[in-house]
N, C-alpha and C positions, 0 to 999 in steps of 0.2 A: 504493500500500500504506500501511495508519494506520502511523504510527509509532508504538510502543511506550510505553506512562509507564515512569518509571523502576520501580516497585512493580509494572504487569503483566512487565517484562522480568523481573523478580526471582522471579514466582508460577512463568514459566517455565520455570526453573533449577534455583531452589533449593529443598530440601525441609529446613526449618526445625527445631533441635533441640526434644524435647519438646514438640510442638506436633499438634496435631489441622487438619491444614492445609485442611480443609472450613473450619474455621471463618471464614478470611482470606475467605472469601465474602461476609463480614457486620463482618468485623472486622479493619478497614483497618491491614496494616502499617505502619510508623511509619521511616522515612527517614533513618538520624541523619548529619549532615554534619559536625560535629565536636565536639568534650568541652572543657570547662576549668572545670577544679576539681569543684564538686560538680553542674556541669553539664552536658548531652547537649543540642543543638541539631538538629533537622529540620531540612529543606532549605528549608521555608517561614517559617523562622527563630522556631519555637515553642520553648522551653527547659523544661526538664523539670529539678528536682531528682530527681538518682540515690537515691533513698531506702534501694533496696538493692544500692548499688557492684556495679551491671551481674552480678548473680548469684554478690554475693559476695566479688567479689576485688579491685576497686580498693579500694585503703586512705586514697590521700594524694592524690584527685581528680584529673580527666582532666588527659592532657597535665604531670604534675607537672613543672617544670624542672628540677631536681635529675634524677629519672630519663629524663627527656629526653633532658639534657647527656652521661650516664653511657653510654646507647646509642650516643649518636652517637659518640663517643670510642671505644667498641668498634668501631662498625661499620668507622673504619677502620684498624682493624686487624686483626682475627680478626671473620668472621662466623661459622665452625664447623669444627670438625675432629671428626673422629672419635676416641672415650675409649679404645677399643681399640687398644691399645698406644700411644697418644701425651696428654698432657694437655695444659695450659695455666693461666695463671694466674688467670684467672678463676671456670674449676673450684675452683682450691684453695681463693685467697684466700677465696669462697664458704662452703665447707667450712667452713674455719675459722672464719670467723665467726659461722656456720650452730651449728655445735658448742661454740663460744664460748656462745651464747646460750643451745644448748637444755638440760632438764633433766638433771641431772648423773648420769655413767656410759657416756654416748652417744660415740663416737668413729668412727664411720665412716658416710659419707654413699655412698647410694646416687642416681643420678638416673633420672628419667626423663620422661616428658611433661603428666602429668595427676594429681588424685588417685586416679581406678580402679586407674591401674597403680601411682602410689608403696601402694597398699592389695593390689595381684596380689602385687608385689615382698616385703610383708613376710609373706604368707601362703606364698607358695614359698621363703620363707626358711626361716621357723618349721618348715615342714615337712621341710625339707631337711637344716636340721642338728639334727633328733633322728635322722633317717637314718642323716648322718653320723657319730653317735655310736653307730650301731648299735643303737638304736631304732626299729623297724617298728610297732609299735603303736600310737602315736600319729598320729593319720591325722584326726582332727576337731577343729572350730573349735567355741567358745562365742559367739555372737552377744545383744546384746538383744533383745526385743520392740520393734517401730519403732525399728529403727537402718536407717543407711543409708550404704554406704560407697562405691558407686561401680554403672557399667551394665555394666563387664565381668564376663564369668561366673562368675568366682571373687569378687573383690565384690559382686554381685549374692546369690549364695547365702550369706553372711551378712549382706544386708541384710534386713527384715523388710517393708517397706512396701509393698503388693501392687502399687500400681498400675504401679513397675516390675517385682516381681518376676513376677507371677503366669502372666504369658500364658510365661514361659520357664522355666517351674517343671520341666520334663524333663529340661530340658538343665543341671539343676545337682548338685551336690553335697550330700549332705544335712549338716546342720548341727546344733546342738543352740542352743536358743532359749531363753534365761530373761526372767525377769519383767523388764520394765523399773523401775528405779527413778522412773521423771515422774512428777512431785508434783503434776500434776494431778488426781491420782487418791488423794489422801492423803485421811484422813476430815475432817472437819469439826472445828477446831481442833487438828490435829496437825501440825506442824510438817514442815516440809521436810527438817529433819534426822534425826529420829525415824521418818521416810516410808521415808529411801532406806536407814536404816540395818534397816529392817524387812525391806525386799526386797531386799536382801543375804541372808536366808536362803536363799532359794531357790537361789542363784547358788552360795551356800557348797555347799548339799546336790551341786547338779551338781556343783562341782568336789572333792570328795570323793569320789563315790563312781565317779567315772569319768574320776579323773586319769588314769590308766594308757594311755586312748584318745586325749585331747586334747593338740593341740599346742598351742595358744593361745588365750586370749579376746581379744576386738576390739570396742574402744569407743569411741566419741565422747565425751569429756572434756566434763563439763557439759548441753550442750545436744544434743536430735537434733535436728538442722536441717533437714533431709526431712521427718521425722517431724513435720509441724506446729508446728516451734521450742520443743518441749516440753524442762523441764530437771530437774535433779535437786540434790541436796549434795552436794560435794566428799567430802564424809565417804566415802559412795560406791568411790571411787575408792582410800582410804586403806586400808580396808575389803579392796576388790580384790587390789589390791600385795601387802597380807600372806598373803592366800589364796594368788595363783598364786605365789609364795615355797614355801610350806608346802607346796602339792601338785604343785611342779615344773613348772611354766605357764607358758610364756611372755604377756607383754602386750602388745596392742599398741593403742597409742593413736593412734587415728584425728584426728588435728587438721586436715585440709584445712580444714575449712571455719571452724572455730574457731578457729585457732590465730592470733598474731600480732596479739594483742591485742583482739579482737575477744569474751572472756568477761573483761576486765579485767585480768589479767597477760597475758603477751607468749605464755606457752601455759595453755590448761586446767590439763593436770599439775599446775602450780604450788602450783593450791589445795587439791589432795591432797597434796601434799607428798612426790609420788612420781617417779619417772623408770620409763618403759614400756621394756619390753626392744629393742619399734618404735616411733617417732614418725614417722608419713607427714603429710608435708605439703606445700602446692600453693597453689592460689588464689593469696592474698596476698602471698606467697612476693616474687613479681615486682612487686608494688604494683599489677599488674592490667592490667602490659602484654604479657606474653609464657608463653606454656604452658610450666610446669617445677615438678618436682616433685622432691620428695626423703623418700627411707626412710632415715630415723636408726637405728644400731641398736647393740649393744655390742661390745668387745670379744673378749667371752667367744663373744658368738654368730660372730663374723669368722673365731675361731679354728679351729673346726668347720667350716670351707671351707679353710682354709690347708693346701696338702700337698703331693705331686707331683703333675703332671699324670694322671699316669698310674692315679692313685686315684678318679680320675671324681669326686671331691668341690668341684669349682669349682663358681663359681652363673653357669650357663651362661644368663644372661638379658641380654636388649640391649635399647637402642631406637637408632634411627639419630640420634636428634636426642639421644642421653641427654649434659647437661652444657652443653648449647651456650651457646657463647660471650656471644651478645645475650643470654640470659633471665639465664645465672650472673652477668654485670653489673648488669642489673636488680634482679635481687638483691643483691648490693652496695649498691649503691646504697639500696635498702628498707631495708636491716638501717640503713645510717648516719644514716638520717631517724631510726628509733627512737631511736638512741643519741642524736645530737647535736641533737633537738629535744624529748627525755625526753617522749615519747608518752603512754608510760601513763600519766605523770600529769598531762599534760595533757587527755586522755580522761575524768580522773573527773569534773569540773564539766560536761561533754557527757553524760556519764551520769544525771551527776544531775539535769539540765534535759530529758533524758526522762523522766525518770523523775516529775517534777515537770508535767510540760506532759500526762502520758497516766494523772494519778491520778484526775482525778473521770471513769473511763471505767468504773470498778469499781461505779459506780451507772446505769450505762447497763442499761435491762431486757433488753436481751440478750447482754451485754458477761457472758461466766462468769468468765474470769479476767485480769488484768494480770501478765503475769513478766517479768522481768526479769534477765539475766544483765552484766554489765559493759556494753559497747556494743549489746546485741544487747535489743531489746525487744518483745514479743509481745501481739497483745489478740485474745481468743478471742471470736468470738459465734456464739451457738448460739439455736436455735427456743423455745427452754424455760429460762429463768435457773435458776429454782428445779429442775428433774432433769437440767438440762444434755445434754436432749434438741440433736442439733444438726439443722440443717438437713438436707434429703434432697442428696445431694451430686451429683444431678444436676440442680440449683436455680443450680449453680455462683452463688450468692450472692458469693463472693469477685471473681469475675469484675465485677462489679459494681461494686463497689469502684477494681478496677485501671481500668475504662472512666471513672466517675467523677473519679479522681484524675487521669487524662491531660488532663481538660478543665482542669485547676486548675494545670497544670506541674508535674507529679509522675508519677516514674516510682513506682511500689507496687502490687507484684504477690503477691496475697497467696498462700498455702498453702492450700488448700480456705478453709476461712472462718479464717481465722489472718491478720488485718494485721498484720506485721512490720516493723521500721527496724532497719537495719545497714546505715547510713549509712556512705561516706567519711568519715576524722576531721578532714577540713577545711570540716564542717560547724558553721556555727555556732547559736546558743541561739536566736535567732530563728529560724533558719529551720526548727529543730525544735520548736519553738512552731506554726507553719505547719503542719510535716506531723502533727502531733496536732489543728489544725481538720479539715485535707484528713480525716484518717481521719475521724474524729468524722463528719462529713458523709456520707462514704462508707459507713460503715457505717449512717448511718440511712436511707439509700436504698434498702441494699441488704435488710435485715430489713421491706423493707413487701412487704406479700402484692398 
């Protein structure tokens, strides 16, 4: 009998997330034997810079010893208990310093495993306690155009971006959808602030005239990261805050994929200078080694569950793994690398050496636009510069790209035709010198007919 390669054992078994697995036909899985720092190593000992921290959520490169140390130190002693009715100290001290750091008014940390669910968790909150207070009317969400918050079904139906939503569009909740503020779409010399603060109209008109229905608006702080890494003004968000204020809305601020310094302060909120009634957050959380999430959320909303049992007003939601001991360490540990190696500003000269290594891209003839938010940077190419015609997107052109960039030791997996870097921040200026030739390259391969 053949013996198996490790990759046909694998086609075997596993069926791969977000993946069209025909394609592994033609387009050979990639083997990774171990990480360190901003790198991923195959079995055949090829190295890849992580360009976009493994989908997002390494912060402080593979294997970091700091959160190494942090686990093992946990592991022996508490690997998990159950939160239901017992806690621990890694819960807390977590918490604490979880809430120490986030936007101000936030006082209770909810957990759980992913960002879908810390996004489930604060939608059956929000809705739970207008209940509680004896509010039945309010039964609807405000979502953006291309926003994207998670693949469970209540995340899902306030996200916008078809290609997860569409094929389970039955099976959802209906939503009410406003304009997006991405300044991609701003006119021709008009500024980004001007842009988002325009289409804030729309958003005001919904939430006027259909306060009465809605429990909350849900937004991604900054950037949509699904959504093609499109971004908008903080103004935006300022904007927001004083609306669902004024029409009795709850907020919730979706930071999984943003948050933790990844748009240049430690969360989006910041640059609006607001605090969300929810803060969900995940990814990074852990520095990118362990599933755990967490919905921040106020006082005022905590108190609206507090009663006797017997009022049925508990928030009767679990996960078995919600708190566990290894991630809530992880995180520990993540939060102290911020404090005690002052990250974000060490982050701004990595910004700005993106920022600087991908400007003459803005003269590329099919290059439409360069953005840029804190750590996070985006180059758009499209079929047509001048009407920003894009390519047919079953041209999968980006694809292109990512096959090109693997030959070059770079992991960069673009967004339909969207090349992104949201590197680990223990990248250095060179080597983001590097991944702006790799794209450069990339993209000129991939725009020939």
């Amino acid at each position: 009998m053949k013996k198996l390669s490790f990759i046909e054992r694998d086609l075997s078994v596993l069926w791969h997330p977000c993946t069209q697995m025909k394609d592994h036909e033609s387009l050979p899985l990639i083997a990774i034997k171990k990480g360190e720092g901003i790198f991923i190593e195959d079995f055949e000992g090829n190295r890849y810079i992580d360009a976009i921290s493994s989908w997002w959520v390494n912060l402080f490169g593979h294997c970091n010893p700091i959160i190494n140390n942090a686990i093992k130190e946990q592991l022996d002693t508490l690997e998990h208990v159950m939160l239901g009715g017992f806690t621990h100290e890694s819960a807390v001290v977590l918490s604490e310093k979880l809430l120490k750091v986030s936007p101000k008014g936030l006082s209770k940390c909810f957990y759980s495993d992913n960002g879908s669910s810390a996004v489930e968790i604060a939608l059956k909150m929000s809705f739970q306690s207008w209940r509680n207070q004896g509010n039945t009317t309010k039964t609807k969400f405000v979502s953006l155009e291309n926003s994207y918050h998670g693949e469970t079904l209540g995340a899902l139906a306030v996200s916008d971006v078809a290609l997860y939503k569409q094929t389970f569009a039955p099976l959802l909740m209906d939503v009410i959808t406003a304009p997006s503020p991405d300044c991609y779409h701003r006119e021709l010399g008009e500024s980004w602030k001007d842009y988002s603060v325009r289409q804030f109209a729309a958003m005001d008109k919904i939430l006027k005239e259909q306060a009465d229905e809605i429990c909350a608006v849900i937004i991604e702080p900054l950037i949509q990261c699904a959504g093609n890494m499109r971004m908008y003004h903080p103004i935006y968000l300022t904007l927001l805050r004083a609306a669902c204020n004024k029409y009795k809305i709850h907020l919730i601020a979706d930071e999984v994929a943003v948050g933790f310094g990844r748009t240049g302060t430690l969360f989006g909120c910041e640059q609006g200078s607001i605090s969300p009634d929810f803060l969900c957050v995940a990814k990074g959380l852990t520095g990118g080694y362990l599933p755990l999430a967490a919905t921040l959320t106020t006082e005022a909303i905590y108190e609206t569950f507090y009663d006797d049992y017997e009022k049925l007003t508990g928030f009767f939601h679990s996960h078995s793994y919600t708190g566990n001991a290894l991630g809530c360490r992880a995180g520990i540990a993540t939060l102290g690398i911020f404090q005690q190696q002052n990250i974000i500003e060490k982050n701004k000269p990595l910004a700005e050496a993106m920022r600087q290594a991908t400007a003459h891209f803005v003269d590329h003839p099919n290059v439409s636009e360069v953005r840029q938010t804190g750590m996070v940077l985006a180059i758009e190419f499209v079929k047509n510069k001048q009407t920003r015609e894009p390519f047919a997107w079953q041209e999968r052109r980006g694809l292109k790209v990512y096959q090109y960039a693997l030959t070059q030791g770079v992991l960069m997996r673009p967004i339909a035709n969207v090349v992104y870097f949201i590197p680990p921040y223990v990248i250095t200026e060179s080597q983001i010198q590097y991944l702006a030739k790799v794209a450069w390259q990339g993209i000129q391969l991939a725009v020939k007919d």
